[in-house]
DSSP file (Angstrom, degrees, kcal/mol; ACC not computed):
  #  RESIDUE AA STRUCTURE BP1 BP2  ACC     N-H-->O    O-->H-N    N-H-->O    O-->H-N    TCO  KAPPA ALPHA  PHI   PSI    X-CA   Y-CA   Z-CA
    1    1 A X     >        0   0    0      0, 0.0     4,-2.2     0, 0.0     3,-0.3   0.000 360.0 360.0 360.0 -53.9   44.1  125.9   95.5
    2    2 A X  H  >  +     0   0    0      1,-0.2     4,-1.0     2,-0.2     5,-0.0   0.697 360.0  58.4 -40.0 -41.4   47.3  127.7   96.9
    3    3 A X  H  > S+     0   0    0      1,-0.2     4,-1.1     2,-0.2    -1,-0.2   0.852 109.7  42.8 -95.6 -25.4   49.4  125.3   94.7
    4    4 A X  H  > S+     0   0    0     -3,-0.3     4,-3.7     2,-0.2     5,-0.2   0.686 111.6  47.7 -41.9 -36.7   47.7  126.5   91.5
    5    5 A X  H  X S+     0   0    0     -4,-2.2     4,-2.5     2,-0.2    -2,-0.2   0.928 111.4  54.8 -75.4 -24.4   47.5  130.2   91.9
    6    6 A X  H  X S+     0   0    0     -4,-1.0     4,-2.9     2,-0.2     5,-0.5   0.884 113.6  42.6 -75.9 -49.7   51.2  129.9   92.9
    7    7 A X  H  X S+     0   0    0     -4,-1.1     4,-1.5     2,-0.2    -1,-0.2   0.943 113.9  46.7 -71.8 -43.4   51.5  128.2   89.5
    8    8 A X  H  X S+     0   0    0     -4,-3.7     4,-2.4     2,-0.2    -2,-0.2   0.969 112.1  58.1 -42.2 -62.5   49.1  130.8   87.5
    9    9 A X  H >X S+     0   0    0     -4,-2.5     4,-0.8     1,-0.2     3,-0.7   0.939 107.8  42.6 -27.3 -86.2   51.4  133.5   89.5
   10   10 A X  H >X S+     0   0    0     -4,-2.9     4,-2.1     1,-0.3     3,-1.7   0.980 113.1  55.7 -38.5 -48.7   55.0  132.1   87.9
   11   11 A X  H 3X S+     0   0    0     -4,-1.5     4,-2.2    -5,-0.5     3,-0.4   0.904 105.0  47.6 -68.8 -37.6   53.6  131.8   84.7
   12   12 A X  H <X S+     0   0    0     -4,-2.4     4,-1.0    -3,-0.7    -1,-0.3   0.422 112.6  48.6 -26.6 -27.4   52.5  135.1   84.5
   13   13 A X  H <X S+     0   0    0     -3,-1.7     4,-0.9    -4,-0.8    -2,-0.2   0.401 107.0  60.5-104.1 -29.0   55.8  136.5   85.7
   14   14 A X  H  X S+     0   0    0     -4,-2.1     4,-2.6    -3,-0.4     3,-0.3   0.907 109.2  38.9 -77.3 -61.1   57.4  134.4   83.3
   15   15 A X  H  X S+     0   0    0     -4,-2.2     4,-2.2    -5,-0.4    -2,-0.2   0.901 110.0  59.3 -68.1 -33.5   55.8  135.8   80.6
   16   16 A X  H  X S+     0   0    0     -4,-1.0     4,-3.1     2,-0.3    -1,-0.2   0.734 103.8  48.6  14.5 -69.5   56.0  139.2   81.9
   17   17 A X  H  X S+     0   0    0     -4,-0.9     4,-2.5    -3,-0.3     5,-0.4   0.951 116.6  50.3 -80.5 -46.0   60.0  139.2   82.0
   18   18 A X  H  X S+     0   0    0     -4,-2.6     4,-1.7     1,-0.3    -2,-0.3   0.900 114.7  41.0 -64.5 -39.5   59.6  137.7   78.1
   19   19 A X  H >X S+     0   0    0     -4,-2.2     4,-2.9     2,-0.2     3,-0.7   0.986 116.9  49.5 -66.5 -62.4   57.1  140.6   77.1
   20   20 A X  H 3X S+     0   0    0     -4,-3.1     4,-1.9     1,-0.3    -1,-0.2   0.753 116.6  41.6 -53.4 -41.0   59.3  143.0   79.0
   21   21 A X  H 3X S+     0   0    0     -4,-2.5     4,-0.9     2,-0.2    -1,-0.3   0.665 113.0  51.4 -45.0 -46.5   62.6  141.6   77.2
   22   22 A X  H <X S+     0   0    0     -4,-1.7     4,-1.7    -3,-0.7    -1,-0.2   0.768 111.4  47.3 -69.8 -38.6   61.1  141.4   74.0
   23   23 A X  H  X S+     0   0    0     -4,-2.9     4,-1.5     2,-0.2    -2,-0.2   0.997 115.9  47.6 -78.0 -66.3   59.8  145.5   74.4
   24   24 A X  H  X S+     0   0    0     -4,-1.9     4,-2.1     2,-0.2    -1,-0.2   0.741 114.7  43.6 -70.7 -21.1   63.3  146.4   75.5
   25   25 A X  H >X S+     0   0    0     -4,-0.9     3,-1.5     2,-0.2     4,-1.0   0.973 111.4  55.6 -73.5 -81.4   65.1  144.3   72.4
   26   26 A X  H >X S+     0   0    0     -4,-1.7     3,-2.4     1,-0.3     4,-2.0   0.766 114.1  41.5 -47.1 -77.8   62.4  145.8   69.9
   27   27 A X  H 3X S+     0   0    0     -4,-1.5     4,-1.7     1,-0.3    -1,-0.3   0.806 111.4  50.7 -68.9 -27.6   63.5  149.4   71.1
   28   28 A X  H <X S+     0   0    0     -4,-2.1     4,-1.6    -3,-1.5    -1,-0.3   0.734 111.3  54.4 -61.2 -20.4   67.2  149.0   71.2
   29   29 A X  H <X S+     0   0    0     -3,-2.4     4,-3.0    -4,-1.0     5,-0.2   0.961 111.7  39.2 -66.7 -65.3   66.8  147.6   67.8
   30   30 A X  H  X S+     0   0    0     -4,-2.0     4,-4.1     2,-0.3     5,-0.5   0.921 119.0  48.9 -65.4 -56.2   65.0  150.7   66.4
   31   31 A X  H  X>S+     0   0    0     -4,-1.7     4,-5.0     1,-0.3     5,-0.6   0.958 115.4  50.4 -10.5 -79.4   67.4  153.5   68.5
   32   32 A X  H  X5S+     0   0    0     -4,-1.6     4,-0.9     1,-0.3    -2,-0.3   0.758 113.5  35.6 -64.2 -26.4   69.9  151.8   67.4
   33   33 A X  H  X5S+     0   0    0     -4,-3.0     4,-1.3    -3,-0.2    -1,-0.3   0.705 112.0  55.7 -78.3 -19.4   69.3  151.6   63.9
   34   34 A X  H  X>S+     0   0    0     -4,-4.1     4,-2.6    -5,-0.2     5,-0.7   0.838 114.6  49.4 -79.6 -22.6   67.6  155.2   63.3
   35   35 A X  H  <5S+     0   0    0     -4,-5.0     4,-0.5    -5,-0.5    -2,-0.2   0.878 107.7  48.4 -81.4 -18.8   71.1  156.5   64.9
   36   36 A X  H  X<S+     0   0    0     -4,-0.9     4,-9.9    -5,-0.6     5,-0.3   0.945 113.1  50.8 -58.9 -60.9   73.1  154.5   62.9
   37   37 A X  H  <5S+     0   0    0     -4,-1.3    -2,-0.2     1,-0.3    -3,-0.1   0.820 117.0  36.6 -49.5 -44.8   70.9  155.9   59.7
   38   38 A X  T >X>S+     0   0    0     -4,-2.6     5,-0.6     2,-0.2     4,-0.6   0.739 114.7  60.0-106.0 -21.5   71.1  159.7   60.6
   39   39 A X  G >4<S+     0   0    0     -5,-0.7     3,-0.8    -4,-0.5    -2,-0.3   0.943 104.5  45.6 -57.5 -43.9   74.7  159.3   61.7
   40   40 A X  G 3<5S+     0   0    0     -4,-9.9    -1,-0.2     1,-0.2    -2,-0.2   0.500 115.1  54.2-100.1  29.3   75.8  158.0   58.6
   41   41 A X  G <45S-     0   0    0     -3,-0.6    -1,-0.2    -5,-0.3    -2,-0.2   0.249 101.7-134.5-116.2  41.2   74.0  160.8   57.1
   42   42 A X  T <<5S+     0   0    0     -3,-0.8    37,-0.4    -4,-0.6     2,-0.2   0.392  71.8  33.4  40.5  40.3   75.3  163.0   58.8
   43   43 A X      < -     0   0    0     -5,-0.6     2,-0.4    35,-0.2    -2,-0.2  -0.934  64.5-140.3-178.1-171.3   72.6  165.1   59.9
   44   44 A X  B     -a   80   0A   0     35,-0.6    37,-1.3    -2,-0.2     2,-0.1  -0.998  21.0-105.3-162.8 139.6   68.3  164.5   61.1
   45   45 A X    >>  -     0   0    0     -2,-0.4     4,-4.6    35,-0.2     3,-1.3  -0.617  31.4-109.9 -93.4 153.1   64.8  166.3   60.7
   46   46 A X  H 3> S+     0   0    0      1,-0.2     4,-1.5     2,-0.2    -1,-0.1   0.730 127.0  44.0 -44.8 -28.4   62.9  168.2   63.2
   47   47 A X  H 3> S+     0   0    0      2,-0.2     4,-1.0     1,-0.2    -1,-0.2   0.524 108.3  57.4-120.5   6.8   60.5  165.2   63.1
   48   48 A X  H <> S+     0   0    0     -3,-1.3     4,-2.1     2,-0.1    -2,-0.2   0.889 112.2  54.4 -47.3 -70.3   63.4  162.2   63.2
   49   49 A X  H  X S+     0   0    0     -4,-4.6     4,-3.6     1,-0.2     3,-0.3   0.818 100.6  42.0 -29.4 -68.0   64.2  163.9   66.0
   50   50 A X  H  < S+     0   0    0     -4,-1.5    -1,-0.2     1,-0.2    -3,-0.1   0.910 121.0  49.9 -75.6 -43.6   61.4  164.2   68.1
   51   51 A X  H >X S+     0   0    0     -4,-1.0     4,-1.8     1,-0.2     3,-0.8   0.867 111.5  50.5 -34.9 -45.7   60.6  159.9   67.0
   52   52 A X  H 3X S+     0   0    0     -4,-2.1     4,-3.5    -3,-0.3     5,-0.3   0.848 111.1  42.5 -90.1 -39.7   63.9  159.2   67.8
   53   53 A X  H 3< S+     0   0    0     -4,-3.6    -1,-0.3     2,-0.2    -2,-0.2   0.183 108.7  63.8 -74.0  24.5   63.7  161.0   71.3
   54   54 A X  H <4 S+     0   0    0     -3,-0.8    -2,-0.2    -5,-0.1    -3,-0.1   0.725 110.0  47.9-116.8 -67.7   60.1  159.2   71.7
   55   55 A X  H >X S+     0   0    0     -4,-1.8     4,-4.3     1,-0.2     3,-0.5   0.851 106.4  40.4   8.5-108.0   62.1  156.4   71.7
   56   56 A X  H 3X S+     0   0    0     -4,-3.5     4,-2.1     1,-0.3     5,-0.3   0.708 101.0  69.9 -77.3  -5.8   64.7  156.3   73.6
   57   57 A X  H 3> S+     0   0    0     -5,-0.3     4,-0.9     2,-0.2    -1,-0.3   0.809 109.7  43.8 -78.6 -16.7   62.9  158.0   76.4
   58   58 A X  H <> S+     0   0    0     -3,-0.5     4,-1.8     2,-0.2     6,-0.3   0.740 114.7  47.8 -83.4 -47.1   61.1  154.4   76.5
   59   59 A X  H  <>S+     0   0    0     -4,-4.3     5,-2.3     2,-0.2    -2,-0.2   0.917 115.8  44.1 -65.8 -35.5   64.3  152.6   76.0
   60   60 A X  H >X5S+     0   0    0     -4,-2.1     4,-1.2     3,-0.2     3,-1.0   0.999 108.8  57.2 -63.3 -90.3   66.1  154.7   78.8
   61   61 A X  H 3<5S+     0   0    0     -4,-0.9    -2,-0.2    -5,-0.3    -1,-0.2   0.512 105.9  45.7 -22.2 -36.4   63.2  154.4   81.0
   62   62 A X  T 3<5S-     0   0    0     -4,-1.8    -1,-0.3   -38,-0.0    -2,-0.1  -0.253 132.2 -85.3-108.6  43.6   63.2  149.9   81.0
   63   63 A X  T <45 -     0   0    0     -3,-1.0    -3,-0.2     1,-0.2    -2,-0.2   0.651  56.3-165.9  70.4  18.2   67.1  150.2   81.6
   64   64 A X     << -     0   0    0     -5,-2.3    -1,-0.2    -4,-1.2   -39,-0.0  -0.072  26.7-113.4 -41.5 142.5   68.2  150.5   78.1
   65   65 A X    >   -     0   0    0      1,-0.1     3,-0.9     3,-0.1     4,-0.2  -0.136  35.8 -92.7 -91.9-177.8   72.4  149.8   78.3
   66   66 A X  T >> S+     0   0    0      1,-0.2     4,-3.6     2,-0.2     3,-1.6   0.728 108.0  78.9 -73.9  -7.2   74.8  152.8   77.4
   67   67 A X  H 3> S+     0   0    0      1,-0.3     4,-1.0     2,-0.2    -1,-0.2   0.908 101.1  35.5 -79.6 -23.6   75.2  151.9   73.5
   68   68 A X  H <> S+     0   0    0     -3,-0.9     4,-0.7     2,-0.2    -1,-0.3   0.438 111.0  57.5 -96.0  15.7   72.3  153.2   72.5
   69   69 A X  H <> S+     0   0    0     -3,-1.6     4,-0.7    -4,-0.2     5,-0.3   0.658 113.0  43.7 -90.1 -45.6   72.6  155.9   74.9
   70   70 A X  H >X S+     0   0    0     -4,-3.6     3,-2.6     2,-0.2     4,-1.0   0.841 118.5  48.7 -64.6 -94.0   76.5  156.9   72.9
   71   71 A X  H 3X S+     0   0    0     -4,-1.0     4,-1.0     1,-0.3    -1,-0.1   0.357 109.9  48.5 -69.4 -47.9   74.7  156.4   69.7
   72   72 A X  H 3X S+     0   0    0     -4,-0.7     4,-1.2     1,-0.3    -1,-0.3   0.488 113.4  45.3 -86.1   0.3   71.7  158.5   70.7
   73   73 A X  H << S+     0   0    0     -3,-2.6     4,-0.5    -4,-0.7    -1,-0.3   0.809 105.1  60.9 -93.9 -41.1   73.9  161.6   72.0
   74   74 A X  H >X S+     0   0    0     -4,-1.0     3,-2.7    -5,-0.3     4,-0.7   0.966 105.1  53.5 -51.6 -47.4   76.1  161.3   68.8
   75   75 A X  H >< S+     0   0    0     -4,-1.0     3,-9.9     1,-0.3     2,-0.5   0.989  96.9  66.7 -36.5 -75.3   72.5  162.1   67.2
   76   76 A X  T 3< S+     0   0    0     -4,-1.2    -1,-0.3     1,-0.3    -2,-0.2   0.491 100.6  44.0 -47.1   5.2   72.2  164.9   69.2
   77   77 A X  T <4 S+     0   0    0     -3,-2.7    -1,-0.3    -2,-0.5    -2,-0.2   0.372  82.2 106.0-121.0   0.1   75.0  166.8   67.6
   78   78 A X  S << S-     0   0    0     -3,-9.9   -35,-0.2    -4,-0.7   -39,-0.1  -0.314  81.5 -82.7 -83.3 173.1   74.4  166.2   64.3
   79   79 A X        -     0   0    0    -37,-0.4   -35,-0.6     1,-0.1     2,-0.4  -0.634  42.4-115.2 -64.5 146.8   72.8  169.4   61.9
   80   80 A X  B     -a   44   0A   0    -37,-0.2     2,-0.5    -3,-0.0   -35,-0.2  -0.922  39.2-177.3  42.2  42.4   69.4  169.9   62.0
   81   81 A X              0   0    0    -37,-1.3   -38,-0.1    -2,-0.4    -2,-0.0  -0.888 360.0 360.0-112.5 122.1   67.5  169.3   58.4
   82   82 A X              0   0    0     -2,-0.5    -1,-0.1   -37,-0.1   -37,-0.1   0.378 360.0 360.0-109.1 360.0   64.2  169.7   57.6
Protein backbone atom coordinates (compact mmCIF):
# COMPACT_ATOMS: atom_id res chain seq x y z
CA UNK A 1 0.00 0.00 0.00
CA UNK A 2 2.86 2.40 1.11
CA UNK A 3 4.75 1.41 -2.21
CA UNK A 4 1.88 2.61 -4.39
CA UNK A 5 0.86 5.88 -2.78
CA UNK A 6 4.61 6.60 -2.82
CA UNK A 7 4.22 5.85 -6.58
CA UNK A 8 0.79 7.89 -7.08
CA UNK A 9 2.84 10.69 -4.98
CA UNK A 10 5.98 10.96 -7.66
CA UNK A 11 3.71 10.90 -10.36
CA UNK A 12 1.82 13.66 -9.26
CA UNK A 13 4.85 15.78 -8.60
CA UNK A 14 6.06 14.89 -11.82
CA UNK A 15 3.35 16.25 -13.45
CA UNK A 16 3.09 19.10 -11.31
CA UNK A 17 6.83 20.48 -12.09
CA UNK A 18 5.62 19.85 -16.08
CA UNK A 19 2.26 21.84 -15.56
CA UNK A 20 4.26 24.33 -13.55
CA UNK A 21 7.07 24.60 -16.48
CA UNK A 22 4.70 24.64 -19.12
CA UNK A 23 2.56 27.79 -17.21
CA UNK A 24 5.89 29.56 -16.70
CA UNK A 25 7.05 28.96 -20.64
CA UNK A 26 3.46 29.96 -21.87
CA UNK A 27 3.91 33.35 -19.91
CA UNK A 28 7.49 34.16 -20.77
CA UNK A 29 6.35 33.56 -24.29
CA UNK A 30 3.43 36.06 -24.20
CA UNK A 31 5.62 38.98 -21.90
CA UNK A 32 8.00 38.52 -24.11
CA UNK A 33 6.34 38.88 -27.19
CA UNK A 34 3.69 41.74 -26.25
CA UNK A 35 7.06 43.72 -25.18
CA UNK A 36 8.75 43.06 -28.18
CA UNK A 37 5.41 44.28 -30.11
CA UNK A 38 4.91 47.71 -28.24
CA UNK A 39 8.63 48.19 -28.12
CA UNK A 40 9.00 48.14 -31.68
CA UNK A 41 6.17 50.35 -31.75
CA UNK A 42 7.32 52.45 -29.85
CA UNK A 43 4.65 53.26 -27.51
CA UNK A 44 1.25 51.00 -25.58
CA UNK A 45 -2.52 51.56 -24.60
CA UNK A 46 -3.92 52.11 -21.30
CA UNK A 47 -5.40 48.62 -21.66
CA UNK A 48 -1.92 46.83 -23.23
CA UNK A 49 -0.79 48.04 -20.33
CA UNK A 50 -2.74 46.89 -17.65
CA UNK A 51 -2.66 42.89 -19.75
CA UNK A 52 0.79 43.17 -20.03
CA UNK A 53 1.18 44.01 -16.15
CA UNK A 54 -1.51 41.10 -15.50
CA UNK A 55 1.07 39.17 -16.88
CA UNK A 56 4.03 39.58 -15.77
CA UNK A 57 2.93 39.87 -12.22
CA UNK A 58 2.20 36.00 -12.83
CA UNK A 59 5.43 35.54 -14.59
CA UNK A 60 7.35 37.42 -11.75
CA UNK A 61 5.52 35.64 -9.21
CA UNK A 62 6.65 31.52 -10.55
CA UNK A 63 10.41 32.97 -10.83
CA UNK A 64 10.21 34.39 -14.22
CA UNK A 65 14.20 35.12 -15.24
CA UNK A 66 15.37 38.90 -15.69
CA UNK A 67 14.70 39.06 -19.65
CA UNK A 68 11.48 39.47 -19.52
CA UNK A 69 11.76 41.48 -16.56
CA UNK A 70 14.44 44.19 -18.94
CA UNK A 71 11.92 43.80 -21.73
CA UNK A 72 8.97 44.56 -19.40
CA UNK A 73 10.62 47.86 -17.78
CA UNK A 74 11.64 48.99 -21.32
CA UNK A 75 7.64 48.86 -21.71
CA UNK A 76 7.35 50.89 -18.98
CA UNK A 77 8.87 53.89 -20.55
CA UNK A 78 7.41 53.91 -23.58
CA UNK A 79 4.36 56.82 -24.41
CA UNK A 80 1.16 56.15 -23.37
CA UNK A 81 -1.54 55.69 -26.40
CA UNK A 82 -4.87 55.14 -26.26
Amino acid sequence: MLGWFLSRWQTHRKHGKAIYTGLVGLLHHDVYMLCNQHIGAGYISTDDLDDLNYLFRSYKALGGNGTGEALYNKVLQLQIKN
